[in-house]
DSSP file (Angstrom, degrees, kcal/mol; ACC not computed):
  #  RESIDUE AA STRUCTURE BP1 BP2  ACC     N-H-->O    O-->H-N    N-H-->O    O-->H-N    TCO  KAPPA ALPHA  PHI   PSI    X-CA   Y-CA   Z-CA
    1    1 A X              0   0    0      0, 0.0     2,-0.4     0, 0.0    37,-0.2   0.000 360.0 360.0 360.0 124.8   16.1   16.4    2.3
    2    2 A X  E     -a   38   0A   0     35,-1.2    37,-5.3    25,-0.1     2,-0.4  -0.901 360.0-161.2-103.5 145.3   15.6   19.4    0.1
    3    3 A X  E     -a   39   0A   0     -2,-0.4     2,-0.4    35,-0.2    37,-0.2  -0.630   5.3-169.9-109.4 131.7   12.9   21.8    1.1
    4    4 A X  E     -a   40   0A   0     35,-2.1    37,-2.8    -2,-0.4     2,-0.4  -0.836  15.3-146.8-149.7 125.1   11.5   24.2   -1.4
    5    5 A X  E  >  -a   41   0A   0     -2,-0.4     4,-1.2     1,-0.2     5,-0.2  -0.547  10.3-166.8 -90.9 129.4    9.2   26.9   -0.5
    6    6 A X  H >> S+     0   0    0     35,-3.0     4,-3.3    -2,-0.4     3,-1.9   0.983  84.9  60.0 -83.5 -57.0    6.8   27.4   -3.5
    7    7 A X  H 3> S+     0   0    0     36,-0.5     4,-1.2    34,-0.5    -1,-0.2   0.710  98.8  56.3 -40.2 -26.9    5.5   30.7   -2.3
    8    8 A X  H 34 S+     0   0    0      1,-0.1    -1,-0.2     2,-0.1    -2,-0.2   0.938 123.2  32.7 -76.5 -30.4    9.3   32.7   -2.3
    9    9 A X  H << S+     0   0    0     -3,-1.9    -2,-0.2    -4,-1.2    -1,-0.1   0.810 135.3  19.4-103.4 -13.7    9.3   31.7   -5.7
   10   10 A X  H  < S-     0   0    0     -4,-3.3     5,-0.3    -5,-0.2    -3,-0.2   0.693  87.0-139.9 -91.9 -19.1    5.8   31.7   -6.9
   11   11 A X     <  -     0   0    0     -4,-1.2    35,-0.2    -5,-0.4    36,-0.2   0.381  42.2 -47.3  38.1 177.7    3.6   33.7   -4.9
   12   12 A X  S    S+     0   0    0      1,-0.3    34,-2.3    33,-0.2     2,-0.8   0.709 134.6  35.9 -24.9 -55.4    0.4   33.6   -3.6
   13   13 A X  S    S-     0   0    0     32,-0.2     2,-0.8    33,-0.2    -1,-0.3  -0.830  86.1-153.7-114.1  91.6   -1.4   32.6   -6.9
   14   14 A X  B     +c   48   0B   0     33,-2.4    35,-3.1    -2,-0.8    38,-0.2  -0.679  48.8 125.7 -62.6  93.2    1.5   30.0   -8.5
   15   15 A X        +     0   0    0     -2,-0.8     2,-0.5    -5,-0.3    -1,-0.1   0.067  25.8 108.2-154.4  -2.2    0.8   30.1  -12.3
   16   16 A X     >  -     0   0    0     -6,-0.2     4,-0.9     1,-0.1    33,-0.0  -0.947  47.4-164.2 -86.6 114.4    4.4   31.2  -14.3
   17   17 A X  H  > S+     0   0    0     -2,-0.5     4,-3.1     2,-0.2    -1,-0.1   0.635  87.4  61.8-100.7 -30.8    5.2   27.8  -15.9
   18   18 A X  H >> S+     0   0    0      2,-0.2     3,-1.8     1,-0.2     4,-0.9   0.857 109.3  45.5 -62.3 -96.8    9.2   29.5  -16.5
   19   19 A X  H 3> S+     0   0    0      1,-0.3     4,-1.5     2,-0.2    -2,-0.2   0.233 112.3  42.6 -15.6 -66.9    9.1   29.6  -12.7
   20   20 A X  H 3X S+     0   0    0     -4,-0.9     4,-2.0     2,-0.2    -1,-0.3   0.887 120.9  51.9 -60.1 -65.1    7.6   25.8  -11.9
   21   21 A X  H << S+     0   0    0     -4,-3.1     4,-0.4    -3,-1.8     5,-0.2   0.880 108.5  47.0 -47.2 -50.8   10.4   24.7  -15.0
   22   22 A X  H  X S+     0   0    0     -4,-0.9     4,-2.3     1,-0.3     5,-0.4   0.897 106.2  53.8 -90.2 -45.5   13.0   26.3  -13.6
   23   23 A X  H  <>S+     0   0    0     -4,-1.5     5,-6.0     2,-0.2     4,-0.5   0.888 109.6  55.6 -53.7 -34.5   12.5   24.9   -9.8
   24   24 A X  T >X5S+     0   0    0     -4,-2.0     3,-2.6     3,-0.2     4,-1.6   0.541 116.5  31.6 -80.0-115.6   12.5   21.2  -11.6
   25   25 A X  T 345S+     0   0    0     -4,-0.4    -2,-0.2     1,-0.4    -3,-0.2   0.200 125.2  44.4 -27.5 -29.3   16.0   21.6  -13.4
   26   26 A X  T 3<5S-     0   0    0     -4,-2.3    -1,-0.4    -2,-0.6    -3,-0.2   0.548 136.7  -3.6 -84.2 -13.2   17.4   23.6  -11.0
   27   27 A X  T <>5S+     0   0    0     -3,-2.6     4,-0.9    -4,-0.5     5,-0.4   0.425 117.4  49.0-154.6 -58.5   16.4   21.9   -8.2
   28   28 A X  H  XXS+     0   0    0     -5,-6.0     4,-3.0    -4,-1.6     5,-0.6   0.971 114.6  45.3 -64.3 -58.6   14.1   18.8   -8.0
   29   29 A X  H  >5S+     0   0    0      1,-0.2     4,-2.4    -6,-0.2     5,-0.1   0.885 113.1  43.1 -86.5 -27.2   15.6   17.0  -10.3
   30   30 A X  H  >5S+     0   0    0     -6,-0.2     4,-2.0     2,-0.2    -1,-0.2   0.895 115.9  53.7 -56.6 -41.2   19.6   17.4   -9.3
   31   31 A X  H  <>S+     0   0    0     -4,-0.9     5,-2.1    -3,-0.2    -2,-0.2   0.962 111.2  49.4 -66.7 -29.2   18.3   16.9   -5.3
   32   32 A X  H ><5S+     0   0    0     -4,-3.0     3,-3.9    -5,-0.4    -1,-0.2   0.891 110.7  48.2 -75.7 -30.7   16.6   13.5   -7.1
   33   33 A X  H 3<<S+     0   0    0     -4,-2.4    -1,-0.2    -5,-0.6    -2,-0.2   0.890 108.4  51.4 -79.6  -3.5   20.0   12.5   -8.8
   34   34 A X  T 3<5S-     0   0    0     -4,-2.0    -1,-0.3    -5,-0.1    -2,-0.1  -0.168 121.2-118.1-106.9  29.9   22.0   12.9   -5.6
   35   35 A X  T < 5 +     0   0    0     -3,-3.9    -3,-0.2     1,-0.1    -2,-0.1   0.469  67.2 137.4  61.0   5.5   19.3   10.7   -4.3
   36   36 A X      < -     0   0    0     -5,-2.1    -1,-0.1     1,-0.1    -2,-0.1  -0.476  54.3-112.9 -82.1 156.0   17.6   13.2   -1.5
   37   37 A X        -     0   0    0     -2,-0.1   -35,-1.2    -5,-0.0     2,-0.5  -0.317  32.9-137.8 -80.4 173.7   13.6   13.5   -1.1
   38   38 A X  E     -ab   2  72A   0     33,-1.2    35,-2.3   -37,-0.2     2,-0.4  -0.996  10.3-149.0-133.1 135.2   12.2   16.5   -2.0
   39   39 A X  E     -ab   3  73A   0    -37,-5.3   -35,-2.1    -2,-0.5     2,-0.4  -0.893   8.1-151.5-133.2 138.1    9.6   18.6   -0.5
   40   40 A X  E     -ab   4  74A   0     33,-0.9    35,-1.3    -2,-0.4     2,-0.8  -0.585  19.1-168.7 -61.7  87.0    7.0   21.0   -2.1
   41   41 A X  E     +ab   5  75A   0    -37,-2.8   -35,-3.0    -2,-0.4   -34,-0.5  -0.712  17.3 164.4 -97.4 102.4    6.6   23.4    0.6
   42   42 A X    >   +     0   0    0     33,-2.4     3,-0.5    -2,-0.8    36,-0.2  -0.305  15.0 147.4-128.4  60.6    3.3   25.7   -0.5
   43   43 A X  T 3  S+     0   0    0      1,-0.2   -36,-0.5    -2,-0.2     3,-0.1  -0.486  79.7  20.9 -63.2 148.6    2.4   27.5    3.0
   44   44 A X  T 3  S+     0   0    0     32,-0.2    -1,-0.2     1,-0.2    -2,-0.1   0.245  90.0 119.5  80.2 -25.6    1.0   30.9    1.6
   45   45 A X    <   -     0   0    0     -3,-0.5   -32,-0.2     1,-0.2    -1,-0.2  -0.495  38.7-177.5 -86.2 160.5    0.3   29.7   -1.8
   46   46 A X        +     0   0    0    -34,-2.3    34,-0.3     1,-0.3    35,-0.2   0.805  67.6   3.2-101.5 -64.0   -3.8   30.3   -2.3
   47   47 A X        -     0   0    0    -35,-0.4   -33,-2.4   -36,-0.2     2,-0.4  -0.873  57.4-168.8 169.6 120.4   -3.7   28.8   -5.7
   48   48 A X  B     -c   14   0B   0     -2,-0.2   -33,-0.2   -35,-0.2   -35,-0.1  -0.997  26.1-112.7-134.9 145.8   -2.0   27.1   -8.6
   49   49 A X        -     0   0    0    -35,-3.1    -1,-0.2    -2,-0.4   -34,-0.1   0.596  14.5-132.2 -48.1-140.7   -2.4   26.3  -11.8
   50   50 A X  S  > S+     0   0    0      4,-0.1     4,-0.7   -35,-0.1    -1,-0.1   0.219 121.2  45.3-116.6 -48.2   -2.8   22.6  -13.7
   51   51 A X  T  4 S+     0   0    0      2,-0.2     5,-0.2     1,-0.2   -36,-0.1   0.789 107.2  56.3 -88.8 -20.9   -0.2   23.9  -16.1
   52   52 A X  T >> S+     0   0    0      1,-0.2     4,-0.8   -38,-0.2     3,-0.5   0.955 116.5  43.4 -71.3 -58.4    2.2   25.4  -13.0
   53   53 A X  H 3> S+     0   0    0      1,-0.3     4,-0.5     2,-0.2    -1,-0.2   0.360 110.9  48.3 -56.8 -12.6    2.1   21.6  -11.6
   54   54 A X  H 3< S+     0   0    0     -4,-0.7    -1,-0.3     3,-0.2    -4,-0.1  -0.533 110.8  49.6-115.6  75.3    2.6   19.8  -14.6
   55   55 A X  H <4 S+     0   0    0     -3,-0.5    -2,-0.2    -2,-0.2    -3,-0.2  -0.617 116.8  47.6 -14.4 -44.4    5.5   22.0  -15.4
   56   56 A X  H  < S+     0   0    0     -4,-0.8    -2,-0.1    -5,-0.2    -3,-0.1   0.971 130.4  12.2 -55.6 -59.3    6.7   21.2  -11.5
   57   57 A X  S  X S+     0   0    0     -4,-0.5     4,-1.7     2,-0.1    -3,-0.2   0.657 100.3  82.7-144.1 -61.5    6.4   17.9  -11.4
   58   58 A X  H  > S+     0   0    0     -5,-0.2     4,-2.3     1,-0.2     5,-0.4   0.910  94.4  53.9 -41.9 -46.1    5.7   15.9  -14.9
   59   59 A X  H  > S+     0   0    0      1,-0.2     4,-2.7     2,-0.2     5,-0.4   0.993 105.3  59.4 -56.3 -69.5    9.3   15.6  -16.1
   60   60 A X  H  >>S+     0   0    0      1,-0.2     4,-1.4     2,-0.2     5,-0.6   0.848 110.7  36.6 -18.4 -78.6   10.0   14.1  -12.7
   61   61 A X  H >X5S+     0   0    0     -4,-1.7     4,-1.3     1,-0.3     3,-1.1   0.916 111.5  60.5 -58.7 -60.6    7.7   11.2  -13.0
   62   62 A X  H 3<5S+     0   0    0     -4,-2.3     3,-0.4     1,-0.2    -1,-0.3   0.930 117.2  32.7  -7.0 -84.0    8.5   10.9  -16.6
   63   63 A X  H 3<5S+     0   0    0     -4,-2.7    -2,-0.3    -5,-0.4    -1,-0.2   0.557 129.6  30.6 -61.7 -15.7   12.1   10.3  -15.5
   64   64 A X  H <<5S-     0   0    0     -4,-1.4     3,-0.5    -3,-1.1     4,-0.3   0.239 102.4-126.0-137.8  10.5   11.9    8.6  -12.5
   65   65 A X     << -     0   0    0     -4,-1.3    -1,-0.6    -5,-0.6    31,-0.0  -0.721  50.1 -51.3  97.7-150.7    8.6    6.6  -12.7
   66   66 A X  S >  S+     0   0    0     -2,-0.3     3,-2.3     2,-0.1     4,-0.3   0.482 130.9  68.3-125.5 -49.9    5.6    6.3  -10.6
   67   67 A X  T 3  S+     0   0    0     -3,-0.5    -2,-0.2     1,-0.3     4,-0.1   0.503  75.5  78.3 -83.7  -6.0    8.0    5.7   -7.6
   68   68 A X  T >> S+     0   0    0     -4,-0.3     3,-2.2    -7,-0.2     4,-1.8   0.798  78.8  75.8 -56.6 -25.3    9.4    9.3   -7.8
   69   69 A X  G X4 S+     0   0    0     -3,-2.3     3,-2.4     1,-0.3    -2,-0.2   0.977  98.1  52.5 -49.7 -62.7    5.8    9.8   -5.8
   70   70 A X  G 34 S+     0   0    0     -4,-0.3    -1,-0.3     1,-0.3    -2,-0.2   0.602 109.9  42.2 -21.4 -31.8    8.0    8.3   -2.8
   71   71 A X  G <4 S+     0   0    0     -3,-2.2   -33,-1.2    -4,-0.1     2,-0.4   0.463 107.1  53.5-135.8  -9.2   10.2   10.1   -2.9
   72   72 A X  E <<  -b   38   0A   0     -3,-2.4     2,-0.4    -4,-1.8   -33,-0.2  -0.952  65.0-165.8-126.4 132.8    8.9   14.0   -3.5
   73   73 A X  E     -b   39   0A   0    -35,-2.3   -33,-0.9    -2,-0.4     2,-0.7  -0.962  17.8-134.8-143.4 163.2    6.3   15.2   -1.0
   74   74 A X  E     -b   40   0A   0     -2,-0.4     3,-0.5   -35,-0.2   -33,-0.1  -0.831  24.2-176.0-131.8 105.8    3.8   18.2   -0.7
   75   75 A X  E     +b   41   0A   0    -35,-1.3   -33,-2.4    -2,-0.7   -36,-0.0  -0.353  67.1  10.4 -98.1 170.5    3.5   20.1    2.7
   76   76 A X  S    S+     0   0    0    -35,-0.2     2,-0.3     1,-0.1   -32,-0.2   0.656  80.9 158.9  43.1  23.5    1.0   23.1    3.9
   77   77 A X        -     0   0    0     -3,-0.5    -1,-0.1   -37,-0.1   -34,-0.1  -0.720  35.4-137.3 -84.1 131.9   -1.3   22.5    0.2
   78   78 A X     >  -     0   0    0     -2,-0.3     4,-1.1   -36,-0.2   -36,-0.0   0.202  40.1 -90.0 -26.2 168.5   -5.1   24.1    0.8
   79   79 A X  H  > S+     0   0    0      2,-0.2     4,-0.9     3,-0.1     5,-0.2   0.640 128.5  63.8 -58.1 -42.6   -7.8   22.0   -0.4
   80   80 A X  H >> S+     0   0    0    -34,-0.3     4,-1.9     1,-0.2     3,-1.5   0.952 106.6  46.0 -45.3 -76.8   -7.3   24.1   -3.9
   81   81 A X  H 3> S+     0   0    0      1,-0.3     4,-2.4     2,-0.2     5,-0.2   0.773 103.5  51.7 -27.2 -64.1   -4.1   22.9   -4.2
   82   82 A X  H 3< S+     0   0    0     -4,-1.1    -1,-0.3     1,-0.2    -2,-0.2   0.739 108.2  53.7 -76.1  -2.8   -4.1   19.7   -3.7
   83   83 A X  H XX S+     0   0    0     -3,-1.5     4,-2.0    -4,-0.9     3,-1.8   0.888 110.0  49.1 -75.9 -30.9   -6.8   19.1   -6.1
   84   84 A X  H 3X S+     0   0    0     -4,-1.9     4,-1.8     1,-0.3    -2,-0.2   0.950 111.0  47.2 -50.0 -41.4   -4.9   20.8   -8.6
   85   85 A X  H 3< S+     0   0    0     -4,-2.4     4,-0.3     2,-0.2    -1,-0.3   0.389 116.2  52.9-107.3   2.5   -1.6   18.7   -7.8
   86   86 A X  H <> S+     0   0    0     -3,-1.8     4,-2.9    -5,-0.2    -1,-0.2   0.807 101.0  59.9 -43.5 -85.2   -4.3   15.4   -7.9
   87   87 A X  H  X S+     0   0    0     -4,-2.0     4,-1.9     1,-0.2    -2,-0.2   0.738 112.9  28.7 -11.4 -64.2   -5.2   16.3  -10.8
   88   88 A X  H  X S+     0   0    0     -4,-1.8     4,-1.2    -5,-0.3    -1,-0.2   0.870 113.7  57.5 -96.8 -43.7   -1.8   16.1  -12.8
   89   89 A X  H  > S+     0   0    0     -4,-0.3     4,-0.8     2,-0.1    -2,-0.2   0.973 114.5  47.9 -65.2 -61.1   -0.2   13.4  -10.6
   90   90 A X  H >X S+     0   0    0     -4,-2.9     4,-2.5     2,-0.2     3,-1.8   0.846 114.4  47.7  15.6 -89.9   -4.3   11.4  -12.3
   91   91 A X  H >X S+     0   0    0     -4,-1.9     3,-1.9     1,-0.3     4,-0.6   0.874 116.9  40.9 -43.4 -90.7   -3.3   12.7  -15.8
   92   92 A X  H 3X S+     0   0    0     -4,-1.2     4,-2.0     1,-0.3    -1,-0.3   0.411 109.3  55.4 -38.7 -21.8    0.4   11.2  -15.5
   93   93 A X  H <X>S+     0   0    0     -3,-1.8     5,-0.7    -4,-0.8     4,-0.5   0.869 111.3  49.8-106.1 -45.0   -0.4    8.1  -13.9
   94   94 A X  H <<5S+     0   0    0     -4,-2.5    -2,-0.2    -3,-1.9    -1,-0.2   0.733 111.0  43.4 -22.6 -51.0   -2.8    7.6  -17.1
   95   95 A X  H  <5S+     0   0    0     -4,-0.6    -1,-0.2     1,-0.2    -2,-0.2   0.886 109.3  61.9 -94.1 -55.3   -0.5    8.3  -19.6
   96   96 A X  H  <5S-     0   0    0     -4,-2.0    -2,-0.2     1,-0.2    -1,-0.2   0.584 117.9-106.9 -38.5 -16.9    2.1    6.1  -17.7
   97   97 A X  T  <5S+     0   0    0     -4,-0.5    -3,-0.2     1,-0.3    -1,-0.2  -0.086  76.1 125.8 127.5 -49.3    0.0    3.2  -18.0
   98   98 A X      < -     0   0    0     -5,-0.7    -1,-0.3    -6,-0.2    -5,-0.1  -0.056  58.5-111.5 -87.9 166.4   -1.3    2.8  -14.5
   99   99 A X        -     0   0    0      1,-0.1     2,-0.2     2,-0.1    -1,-0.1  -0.468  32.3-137.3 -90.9 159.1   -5.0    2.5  -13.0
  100  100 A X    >   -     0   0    0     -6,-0.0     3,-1.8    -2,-0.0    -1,-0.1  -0.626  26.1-100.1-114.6 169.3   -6.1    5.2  -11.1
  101  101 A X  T 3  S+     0   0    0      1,-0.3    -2,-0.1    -2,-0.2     0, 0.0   0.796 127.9  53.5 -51.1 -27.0   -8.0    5.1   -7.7
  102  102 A X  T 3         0   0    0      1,-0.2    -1,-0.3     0, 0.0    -3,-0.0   0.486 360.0 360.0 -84.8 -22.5  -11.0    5.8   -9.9
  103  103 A X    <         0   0    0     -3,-1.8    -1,-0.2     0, 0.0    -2,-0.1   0.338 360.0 360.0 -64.7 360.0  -10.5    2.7  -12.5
């Protein structure tokens, strides 16, 4: 399982879209092709963007479906957060095709 603490590389208020890119290609998505789970560790974070999370995270789902949700998961998110990270996993699931809770 790889672990990845958003706050060492983001800070408080996660919003650098280079940052969020660079943790998906460097890191989610090699830990997904050697077949490990991933998790989105954001103790400390306050805040993130839509665009910080769709930067994180879209490419993923692109590439690996709907069933990448299995398989990447998102510890210590605020209420803030996890609408934000709602929010984009919504959008993606849309675009992918599929009904949302809301449909």
């Amino acid at each position: 399982m790889k672990v990845i603490k958003i706050f060492e590389r983001a800070g408080v208020f996660s919003e650098n879209k280079d940052v969020a890119q660079e943790i998906r290609l460097k890191e989610i998505i090699p830990a997904f092709e050697s077949q490990e789970e991933v998790v989105l560790d954001f103790e400390g974070v306050d805040a993130a963007t839509q665009s910080f999370i769709h930067a994180l995270i879209s490419d993923v789902m692109r590439k690996y479906g709907i069933d990448s949700l299995d398989r990447l998961a998102f510890k210590s998110c605020n209420e803030t957060v996890k609408a934000i990270i709602n929010i984009v996993v919504d959008y993606m699931q849309e675009g992918m095709g599929i009904k949302t809770s809301e449909d």
